[in-house]
LUMKOLLO-963959 format. One line per 5 residues: their letters; for each residue z, x, y of C-alpha. Coordinates in Angstrom, 3 decimals, decimal comma. Layout:
N
A	Z/X/Y  ...
***
This chain:
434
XXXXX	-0,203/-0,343/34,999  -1,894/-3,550/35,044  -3,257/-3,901/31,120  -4,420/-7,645/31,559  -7,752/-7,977/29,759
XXXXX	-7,582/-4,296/28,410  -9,376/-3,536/25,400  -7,478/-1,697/22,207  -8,700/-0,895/18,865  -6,493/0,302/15,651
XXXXX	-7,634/2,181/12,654  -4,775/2,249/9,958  -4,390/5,025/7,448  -2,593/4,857/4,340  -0,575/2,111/2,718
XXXXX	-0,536/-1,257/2,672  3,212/-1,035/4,826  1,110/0,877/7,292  -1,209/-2,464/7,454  1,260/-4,903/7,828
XXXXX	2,856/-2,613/10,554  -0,458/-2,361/12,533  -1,482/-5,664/11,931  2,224/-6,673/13,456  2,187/-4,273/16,919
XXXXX	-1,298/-5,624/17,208  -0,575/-9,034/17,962  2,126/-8,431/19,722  -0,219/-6,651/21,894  -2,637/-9,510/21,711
XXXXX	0,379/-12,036/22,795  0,743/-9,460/25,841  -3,249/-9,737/27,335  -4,659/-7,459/25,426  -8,335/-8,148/23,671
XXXXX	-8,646/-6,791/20,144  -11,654/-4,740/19,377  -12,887/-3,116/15,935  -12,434/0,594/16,027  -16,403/1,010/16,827
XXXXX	-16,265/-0,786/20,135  -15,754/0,582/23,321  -12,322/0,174/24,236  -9,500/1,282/26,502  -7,065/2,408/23,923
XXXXX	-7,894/4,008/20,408  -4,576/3,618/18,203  -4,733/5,641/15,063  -2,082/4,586/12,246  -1,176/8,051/10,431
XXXXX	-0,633/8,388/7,246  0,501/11,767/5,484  1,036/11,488/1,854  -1,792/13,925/1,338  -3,455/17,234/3,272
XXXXX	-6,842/14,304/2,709  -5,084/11,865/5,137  -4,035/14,732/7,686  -7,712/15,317/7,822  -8,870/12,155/8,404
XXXXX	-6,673/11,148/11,390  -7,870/14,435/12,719  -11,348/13,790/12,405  -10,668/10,036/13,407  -9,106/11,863/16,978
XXXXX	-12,085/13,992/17,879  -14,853/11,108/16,889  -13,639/8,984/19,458  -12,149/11,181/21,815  -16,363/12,369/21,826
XXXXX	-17,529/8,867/22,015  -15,286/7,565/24,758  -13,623/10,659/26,424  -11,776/8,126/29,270  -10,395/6,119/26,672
XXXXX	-6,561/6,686/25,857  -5,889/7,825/22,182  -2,402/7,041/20,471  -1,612/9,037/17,297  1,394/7,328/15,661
XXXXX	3,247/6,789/12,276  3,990/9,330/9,528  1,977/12,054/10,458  2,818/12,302/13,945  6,554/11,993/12,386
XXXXX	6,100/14,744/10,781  3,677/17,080/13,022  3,838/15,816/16,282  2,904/18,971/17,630  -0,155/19,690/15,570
XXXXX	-1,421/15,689/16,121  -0,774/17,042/20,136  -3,048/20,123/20,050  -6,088/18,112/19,281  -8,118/17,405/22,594
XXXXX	-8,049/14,141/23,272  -4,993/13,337/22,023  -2,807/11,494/24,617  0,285/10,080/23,202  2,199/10,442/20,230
XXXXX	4,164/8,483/18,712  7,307/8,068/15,608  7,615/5,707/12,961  9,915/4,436/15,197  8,689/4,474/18,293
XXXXX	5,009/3,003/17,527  7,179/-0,477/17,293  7,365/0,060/21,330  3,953/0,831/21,244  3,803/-1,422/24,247
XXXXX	5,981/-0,101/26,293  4,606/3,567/25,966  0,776/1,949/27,223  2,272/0,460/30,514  3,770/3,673/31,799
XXXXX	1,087/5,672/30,812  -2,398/6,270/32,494  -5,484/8,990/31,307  -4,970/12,017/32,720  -1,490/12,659/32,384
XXXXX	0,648/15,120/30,221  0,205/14,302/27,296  3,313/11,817/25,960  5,148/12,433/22,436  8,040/10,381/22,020
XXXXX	9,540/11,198/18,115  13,070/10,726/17,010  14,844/12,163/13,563  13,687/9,795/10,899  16,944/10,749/9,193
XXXXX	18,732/9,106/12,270  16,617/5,607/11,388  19,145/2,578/10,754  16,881/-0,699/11,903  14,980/-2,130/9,311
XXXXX	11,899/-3,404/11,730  10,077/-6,352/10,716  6,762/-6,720/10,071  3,893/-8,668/8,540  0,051/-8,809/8,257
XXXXX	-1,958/-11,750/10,126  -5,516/-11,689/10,521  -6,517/-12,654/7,335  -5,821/-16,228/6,420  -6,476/-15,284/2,706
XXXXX	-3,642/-13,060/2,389  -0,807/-11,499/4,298  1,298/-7,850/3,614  4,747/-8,738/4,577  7,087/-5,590/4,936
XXXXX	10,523/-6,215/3,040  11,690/-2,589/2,830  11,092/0,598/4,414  12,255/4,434/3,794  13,579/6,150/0,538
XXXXX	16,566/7,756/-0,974  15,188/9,054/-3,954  13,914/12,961/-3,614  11,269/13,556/-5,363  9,568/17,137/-4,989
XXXXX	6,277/16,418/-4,096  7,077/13,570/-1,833  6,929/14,211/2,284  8,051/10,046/2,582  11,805/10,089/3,135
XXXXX	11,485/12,719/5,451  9,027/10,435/7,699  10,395/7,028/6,909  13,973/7,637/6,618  16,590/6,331/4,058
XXXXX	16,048/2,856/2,530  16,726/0,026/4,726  16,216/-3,882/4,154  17,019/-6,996/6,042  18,744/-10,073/4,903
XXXXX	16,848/-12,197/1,932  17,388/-15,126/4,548  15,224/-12,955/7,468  12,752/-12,240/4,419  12,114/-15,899/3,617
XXXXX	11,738/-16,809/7,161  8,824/-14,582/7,631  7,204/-15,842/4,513  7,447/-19,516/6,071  5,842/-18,152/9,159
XXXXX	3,472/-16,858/7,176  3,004/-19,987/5,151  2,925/-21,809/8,420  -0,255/-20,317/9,264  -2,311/-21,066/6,288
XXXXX	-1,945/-18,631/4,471  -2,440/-18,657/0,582  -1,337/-15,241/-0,491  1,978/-12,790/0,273  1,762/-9,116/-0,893
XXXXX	5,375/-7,616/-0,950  5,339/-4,273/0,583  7,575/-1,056/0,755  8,161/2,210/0,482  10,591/1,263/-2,377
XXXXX	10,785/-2,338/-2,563  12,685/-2,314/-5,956  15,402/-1,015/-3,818  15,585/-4,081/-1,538  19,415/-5,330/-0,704
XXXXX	21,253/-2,354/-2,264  22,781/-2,262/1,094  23,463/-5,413/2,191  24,862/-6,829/-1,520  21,767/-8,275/-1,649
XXXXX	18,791/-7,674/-4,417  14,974/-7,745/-4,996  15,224/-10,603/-8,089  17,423/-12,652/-5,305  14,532/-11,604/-2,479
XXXXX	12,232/-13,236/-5,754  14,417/-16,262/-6,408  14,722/-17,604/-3,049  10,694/-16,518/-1,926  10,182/-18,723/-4,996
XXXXX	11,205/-21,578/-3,164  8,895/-21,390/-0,120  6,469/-24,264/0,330  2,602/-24,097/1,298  2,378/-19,738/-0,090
XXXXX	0,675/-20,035/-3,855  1,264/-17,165/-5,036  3,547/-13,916/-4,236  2,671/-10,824/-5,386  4,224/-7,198/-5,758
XXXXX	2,945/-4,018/-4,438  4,262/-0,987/-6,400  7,724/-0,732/-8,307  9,784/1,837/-9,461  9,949/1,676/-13,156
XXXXX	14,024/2,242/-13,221  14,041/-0,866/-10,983  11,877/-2,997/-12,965  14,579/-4,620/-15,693  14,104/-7,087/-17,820
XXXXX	15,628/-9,778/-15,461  12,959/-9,339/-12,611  9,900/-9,359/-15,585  12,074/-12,676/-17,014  12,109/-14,370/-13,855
XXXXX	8,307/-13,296/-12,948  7,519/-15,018/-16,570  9,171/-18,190/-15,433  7,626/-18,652/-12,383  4,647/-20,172/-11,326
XXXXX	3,833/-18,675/-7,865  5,185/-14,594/-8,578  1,524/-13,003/-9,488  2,085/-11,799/-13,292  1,220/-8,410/-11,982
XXXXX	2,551/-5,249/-11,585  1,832/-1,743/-9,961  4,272/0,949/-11,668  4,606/4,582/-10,642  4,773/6,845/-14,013
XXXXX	3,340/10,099/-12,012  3,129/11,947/-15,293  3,296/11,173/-18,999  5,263/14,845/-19,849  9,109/14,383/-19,345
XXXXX	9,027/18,548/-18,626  6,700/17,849/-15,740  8,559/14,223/-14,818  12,193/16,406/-14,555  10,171/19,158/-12,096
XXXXX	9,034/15,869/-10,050  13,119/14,697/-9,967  11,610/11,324/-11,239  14,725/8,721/-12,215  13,431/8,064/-15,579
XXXXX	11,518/9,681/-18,941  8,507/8,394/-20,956  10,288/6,403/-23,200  12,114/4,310/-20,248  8,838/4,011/-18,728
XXXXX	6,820/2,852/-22,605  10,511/0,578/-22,739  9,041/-1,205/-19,408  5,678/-1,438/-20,286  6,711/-2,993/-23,813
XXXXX	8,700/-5,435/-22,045  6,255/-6,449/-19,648  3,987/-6,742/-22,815  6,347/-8,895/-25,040  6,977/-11,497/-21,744
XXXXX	3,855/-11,564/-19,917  1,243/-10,847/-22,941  -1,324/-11,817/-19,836  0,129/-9,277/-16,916  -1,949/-7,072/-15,272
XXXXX	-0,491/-3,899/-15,587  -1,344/-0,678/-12,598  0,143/2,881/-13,206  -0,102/5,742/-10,806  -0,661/9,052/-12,077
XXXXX	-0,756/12,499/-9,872  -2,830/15,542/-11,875  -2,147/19,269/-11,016  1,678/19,084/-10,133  2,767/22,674/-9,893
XXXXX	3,312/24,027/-13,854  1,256/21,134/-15,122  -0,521/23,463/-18,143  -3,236/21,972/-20,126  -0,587/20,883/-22,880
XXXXX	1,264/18,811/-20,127  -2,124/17,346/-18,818  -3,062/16,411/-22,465  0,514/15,042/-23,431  0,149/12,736/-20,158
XXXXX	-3,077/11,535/-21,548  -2,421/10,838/-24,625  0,616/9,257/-23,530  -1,446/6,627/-21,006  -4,124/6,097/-23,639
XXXXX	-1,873/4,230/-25,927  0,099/2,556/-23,678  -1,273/-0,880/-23,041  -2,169/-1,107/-19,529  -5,210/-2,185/-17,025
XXXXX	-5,749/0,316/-14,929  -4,469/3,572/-13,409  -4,541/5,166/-9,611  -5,272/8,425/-10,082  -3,683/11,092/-7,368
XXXXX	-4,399/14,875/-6,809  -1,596/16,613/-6,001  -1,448/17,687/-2,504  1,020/20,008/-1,266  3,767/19,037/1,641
XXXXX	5,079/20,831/3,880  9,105/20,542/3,669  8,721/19,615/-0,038  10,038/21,299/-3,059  7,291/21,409/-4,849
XXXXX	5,452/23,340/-1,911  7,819/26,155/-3,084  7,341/25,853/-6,842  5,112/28,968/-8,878  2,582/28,120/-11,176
XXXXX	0,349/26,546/-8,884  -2,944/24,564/-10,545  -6,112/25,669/-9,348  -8,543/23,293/-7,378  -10,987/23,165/-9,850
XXXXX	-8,513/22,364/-12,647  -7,353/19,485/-10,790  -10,667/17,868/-9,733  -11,822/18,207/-13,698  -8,234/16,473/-14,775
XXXXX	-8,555/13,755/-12,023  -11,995/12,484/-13,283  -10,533/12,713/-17,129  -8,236/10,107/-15,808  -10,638/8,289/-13,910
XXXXX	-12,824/7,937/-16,731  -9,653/6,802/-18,589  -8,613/3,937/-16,308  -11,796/2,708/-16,312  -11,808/2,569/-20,044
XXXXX	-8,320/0,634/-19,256  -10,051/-1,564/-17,203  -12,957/-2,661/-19,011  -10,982/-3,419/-22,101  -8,571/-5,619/-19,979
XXXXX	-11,250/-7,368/-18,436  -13,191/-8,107/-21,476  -9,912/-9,323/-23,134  -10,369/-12,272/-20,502  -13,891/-13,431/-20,618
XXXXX	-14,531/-16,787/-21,753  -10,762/-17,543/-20,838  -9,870/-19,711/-17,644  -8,231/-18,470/-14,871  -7,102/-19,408/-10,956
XXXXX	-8,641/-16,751/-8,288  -7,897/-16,876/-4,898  -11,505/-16,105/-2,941  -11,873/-14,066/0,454  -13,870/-14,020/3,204
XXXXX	-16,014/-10,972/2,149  -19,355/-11,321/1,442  -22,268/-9,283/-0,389  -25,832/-10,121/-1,207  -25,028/-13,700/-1,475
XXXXX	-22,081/-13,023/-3,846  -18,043/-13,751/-2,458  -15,082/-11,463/-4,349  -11,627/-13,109/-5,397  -8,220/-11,918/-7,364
XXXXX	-7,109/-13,827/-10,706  -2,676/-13,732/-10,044  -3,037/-10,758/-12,659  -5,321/-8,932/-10,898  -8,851/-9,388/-12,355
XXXXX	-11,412/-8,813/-9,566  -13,847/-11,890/-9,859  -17,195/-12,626/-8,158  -19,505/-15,894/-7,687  -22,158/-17,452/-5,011
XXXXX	-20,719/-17,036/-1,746  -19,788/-20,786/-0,593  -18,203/-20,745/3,036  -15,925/-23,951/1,902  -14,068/-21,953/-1,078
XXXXX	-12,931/-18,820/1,154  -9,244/-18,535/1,311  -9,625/-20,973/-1,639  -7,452/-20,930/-4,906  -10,011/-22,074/-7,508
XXXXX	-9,833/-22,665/-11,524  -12,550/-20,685/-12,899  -14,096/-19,414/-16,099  -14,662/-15,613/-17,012  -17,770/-15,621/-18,090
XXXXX	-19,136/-11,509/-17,876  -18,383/-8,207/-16,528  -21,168/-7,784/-13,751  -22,775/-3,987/-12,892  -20,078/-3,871/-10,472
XXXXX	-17,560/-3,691/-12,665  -16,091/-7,040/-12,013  -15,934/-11,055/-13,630  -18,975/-13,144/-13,122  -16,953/-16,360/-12,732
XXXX	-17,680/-20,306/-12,665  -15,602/-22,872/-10,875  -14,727/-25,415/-13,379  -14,889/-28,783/-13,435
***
């Protein structure tokens, strides 16, 4: 099939791996003849990036299906990544749905388009995650502000509530040498910003001798990226050598996004975490007594099967007093081929939504104190394209969302600025200084 001048549009679901991944196939697409279209244009193929971490994302990719496959029934529609992984055969059964694809196989996404025209039986092409042995590369590129570039992928750890590993596969890296020549590719386009993504990036080079403060060291030494920055590590990963190094450099963001999941070790050991509360305060302290100025994220999942109102309250109490900047706050969903999907005790809907907004209102307490801890102070931000009511959004390297009058010349700009206020939308009025 001829697909010369075909249009294709992508929706991504989930993670920030699943946007460097989609981001990735996409130009490679583009580099083939196809034209790039946002998701609500017409276009000749509709690829949906799956993402199934919770029943909330299973939904969406459903609903996603049936919109489009309504709006432009003689359009092909691609269902790939984690969901279809996981339930190919449910993704199938929607109408509309006309190929399906692995987390493997949407990296020959390609391939699958040319052989395949409307009309036929529908296509599913899936193989055993737990078979998965490539580590496939993979970086974001539209955005000249900023660029996710993929460093790790699957997991070995087995937690109870997770459905991950069994999409993903085991943990898997590349060579720190194949890392840093990404990152100058990557450089090489302008770009000012590189988020380090994975499903467990702390994990990086335990195969290949290899290790994530060596991945650090030498991505240190790149020219033309100011500043690197971290997406979420495990807190048994996080020693005192990576935060050391972090404080010594100038271009790793002082910021860092750390899984605790629950503040009650009874309710941590039911999870098959790798580490109790006081490991986790032992980071945080650590973090604290290096990098006084870090910016500090903590995820946190309410109604875990058995969580009683003693274990919600002990995880609270716990987060309250640990000093931190903000929290992302998880329901807990239940997974099919999960432990926890078999647990008793089960928390009721309503107990969960009423715990998840306690938290919420807690990390925004977090927030505002952190934030108001920094105004007045001075500060570099890196400003993107965005724009709203005349006002353009940036990120300080420890993660302080800042606003100021949109100027066209400053996006994908690293600025000095000065905090001056927190705004009504939560965020730092800020003035470039002189």
């Amino acid at each position: 099939m001829n697909h010369k001048g075909k249009y294709i549009a992508f929706f991504t679901l989930g993670c920030k791996l699943n946007f460097s991944e989609t981001s990735y196939i996409a130009k490679g697409l583009e580099e083939e003849g196809y034209n790039l279209v946002s998701f609500n244009q017409t276009a000749d193929y509709y690829v949906i990036h799956t993402c199934t971490v919770t029943q909330a994302a299973d939904r969406k990719s459903r609903i996603l299906i049936r919109k489009i496959s309504r709006k432009n029934p003689d359009a092909v529609i691609v269902a790939m990544g984690c969901y279809s992984q996981i339930k190919p055969e449910e993704l199938a059964s929607i109408e509309g749905v006309d190929i399906v694809l692995g987390t493997a196989e949407k990296f020959n996404l390609g391939n699958y388009l040319k052989q395949y025209r409307k009309g036929q039986p529908l296509l599913i092409s899936i193989s055993p995650a737990e078979e998965a042995n490539l580590f496939l590369p993979a970086h974001s590129g539209s955005d000249r502000t900023r660029s996710f570039l993929k460093i790790q992928d699957g997991c070995d750890y087995t937690c109870t509530y997770c459905i991950i590993p069994v999409a993903r596969g085991k943990s898997r890296s590349p060579c720190i040498k194949d890392i840093v020549l990404q990152a100058e590719i990557i450089a090489g386009k302008g770009v000012k910003e590189i988020i380090l993504t994975g499903v467990n990036i702390g994990d990086f080079g335990r195969l290949t001798g290899e290790s994530f403060l060596g991945l650090l060291k030498e991505l240190d030494k790149v020219q033309g990226i100011n500043r690197f920055r971290m997406s979420s590590i495990e807190p048994n990963l996080l020693d005192d050598d990576i935060i050391n190094f972090v404080a010594g450099s100038n271009r790793i963001a002082p910021h860092f996004h750390i899984p605790l999941q629950s503040g009650c070790d009874r309710i941590l050991k039911l999870m098959q975490r790798r580490y109790t509360t006081d490991l986790f305060e032992e980071c945080i302290s650590s973090i604290r007594k290096t990098l006084p100025e870090a910016g500090i994220g903590v995820d946190v999942i309410t109604g875990f099967p058995g969580e009683t109102d003693f274990d919600f309250t002990q995880t609270c109490k716990f987060l309250d007093q640990l000093d931190i900047s903000y929290l992302h706050v998880f329901t807990y969903s239940e997974r099919d081929n999960t432990k926890a999907m078999y647990m008793n005790n089960k928390v009721d809907h309503t107990v969960k939504v009423k715990r998840s907004k306690l938290l919420h209102k807690l990390s925004d307490k977090k927030r505002m104190s952190f934030y108001n801890s920094y105004t007045g102070k001075s500060a570099t931000a890196l400003f993107e394209a965005k724009k709203h009511n005349g006002r353009m959004f940036g990120y300080t390297g420890n993660y302080i969302k800042v606003e100021k009058p949109f100027d066209f010349i400053d996006i994908g700009s690293v600025l000095k600025v000065r905090l001056l206020n927190i705004n009504e939308n939560g965020n730092i009025n800020v003035e470039v200084a002189g």
